[in-house]
C-alpha positions as CSV (number, residue, x, y, z in Angstrom):
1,X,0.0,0.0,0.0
2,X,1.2,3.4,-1.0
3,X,1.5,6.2,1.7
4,X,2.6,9.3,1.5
5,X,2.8,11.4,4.8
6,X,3.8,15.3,4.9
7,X,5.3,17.1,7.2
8,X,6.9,20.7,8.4
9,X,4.3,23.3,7.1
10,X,3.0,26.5,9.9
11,X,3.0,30.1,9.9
12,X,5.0,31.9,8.7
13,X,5.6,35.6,8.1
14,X,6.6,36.8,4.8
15,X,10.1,36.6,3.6
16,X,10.5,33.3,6.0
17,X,11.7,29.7,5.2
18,X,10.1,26.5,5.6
19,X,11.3,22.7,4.9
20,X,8.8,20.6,4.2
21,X,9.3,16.9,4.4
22,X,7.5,13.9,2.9
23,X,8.0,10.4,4.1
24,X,6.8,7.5,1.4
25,X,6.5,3.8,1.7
26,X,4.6,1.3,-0.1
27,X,6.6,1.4,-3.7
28,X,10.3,1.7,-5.2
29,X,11.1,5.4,-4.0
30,X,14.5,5.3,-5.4
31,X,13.4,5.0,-8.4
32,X,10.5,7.2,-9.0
33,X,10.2,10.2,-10.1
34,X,8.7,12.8,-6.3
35,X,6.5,15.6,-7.0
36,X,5.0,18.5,-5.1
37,X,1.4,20.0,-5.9
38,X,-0.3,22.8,-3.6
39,X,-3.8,23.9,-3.1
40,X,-4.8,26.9,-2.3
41,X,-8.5,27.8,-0.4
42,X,-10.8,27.6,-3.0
43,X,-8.8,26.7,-6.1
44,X,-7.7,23.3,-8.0
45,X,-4.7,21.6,-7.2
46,X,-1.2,23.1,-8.7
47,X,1.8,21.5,-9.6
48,X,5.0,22.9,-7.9
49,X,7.8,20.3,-8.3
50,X,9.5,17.4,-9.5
51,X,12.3,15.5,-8.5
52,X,13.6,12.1,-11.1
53,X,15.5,9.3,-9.7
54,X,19.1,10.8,-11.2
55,X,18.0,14.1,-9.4
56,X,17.0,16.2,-12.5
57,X,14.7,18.6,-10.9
58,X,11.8,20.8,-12.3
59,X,9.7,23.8,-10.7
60,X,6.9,25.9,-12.3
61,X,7.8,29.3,-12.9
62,X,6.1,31.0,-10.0
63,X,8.0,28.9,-7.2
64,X,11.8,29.5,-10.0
65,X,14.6,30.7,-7.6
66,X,12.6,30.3,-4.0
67,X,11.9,26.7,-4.1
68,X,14.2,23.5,-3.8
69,X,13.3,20.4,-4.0
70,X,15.5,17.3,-3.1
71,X,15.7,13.6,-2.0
72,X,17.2,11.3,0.4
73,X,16.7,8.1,-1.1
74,X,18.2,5.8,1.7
75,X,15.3,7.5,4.2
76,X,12.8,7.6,1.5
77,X,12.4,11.1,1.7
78,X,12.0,14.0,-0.4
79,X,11.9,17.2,0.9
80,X,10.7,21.2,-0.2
81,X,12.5,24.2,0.6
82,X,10.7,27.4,0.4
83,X,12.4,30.3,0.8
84,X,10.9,33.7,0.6
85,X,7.6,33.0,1.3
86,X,4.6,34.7,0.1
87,X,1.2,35.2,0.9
88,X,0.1,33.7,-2.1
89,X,2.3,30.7,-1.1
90,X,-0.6,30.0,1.6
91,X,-1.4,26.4,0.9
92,X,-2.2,22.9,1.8
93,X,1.1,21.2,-0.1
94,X,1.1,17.5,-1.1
95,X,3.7,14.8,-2.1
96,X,3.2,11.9,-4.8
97,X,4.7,9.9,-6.9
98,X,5.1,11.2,-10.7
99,X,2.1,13.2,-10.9
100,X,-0.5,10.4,-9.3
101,X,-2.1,12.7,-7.3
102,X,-5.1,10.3,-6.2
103,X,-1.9,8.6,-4.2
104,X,-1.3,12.2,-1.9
105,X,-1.2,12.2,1.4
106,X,-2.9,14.5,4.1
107,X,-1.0,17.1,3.1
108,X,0.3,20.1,5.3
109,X,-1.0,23.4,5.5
110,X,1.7,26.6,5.1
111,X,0.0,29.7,6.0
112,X,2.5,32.7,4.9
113,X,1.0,35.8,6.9
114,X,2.3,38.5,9.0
């Protein structure tokens, strides 16, 4: 069974940092590709990030330069920096392998607000 759990979101003022971890089990992490998706209150998910197995990494343009997004494939882990945080950051964020979103977790709310 495939489970996805995320961690490390809050409040945070604007400007500030979070990491945001996201513990998998259930398939071959190592090899998949790891992705990050957000939703904000009242809109549709959002792809943010991807991570592939050889750690070629992808972010939409919006998140470019304030986001990274890495993997520690012995603790079957991948992880999302944010840096400068904004407002419109303010999301639940969820992990998943390759884009299968119907396999995301709880997810983990970031609230960016001062």
């Amino acid at each position: 069974e495939v489970q996805l759990v995320e961690s490390g979101g809050g409040l945070v003022q604007p400007g500030g940092s979070l990491r945001l971890p996201c513990s998998a089990s259930g398939f071959t992490f190592s090899s998949s590709v790891m992705s990050w998706a957000r939703q904000a209150p009242g809109k549709g998910l959002e792809w943010v990030s991807s991570i592939y197995s050889d750690g070629v990494t992808y972010y939409a343009d919006f998140v470019k330069g304030r986001f990274t997004i890495s993997r520690d494939n012995p603790k079957n882990t991948v992880y999302l920096q944010m840096n400068n945080l904004k407002p419109e950051d303010t999301a639940v964020y969820y992990c998943a392998p390759g884009r299968s979103w119907g396999l995301r977790g709880q997810g983990t709310q970031v609230t960016v607000s001062s």
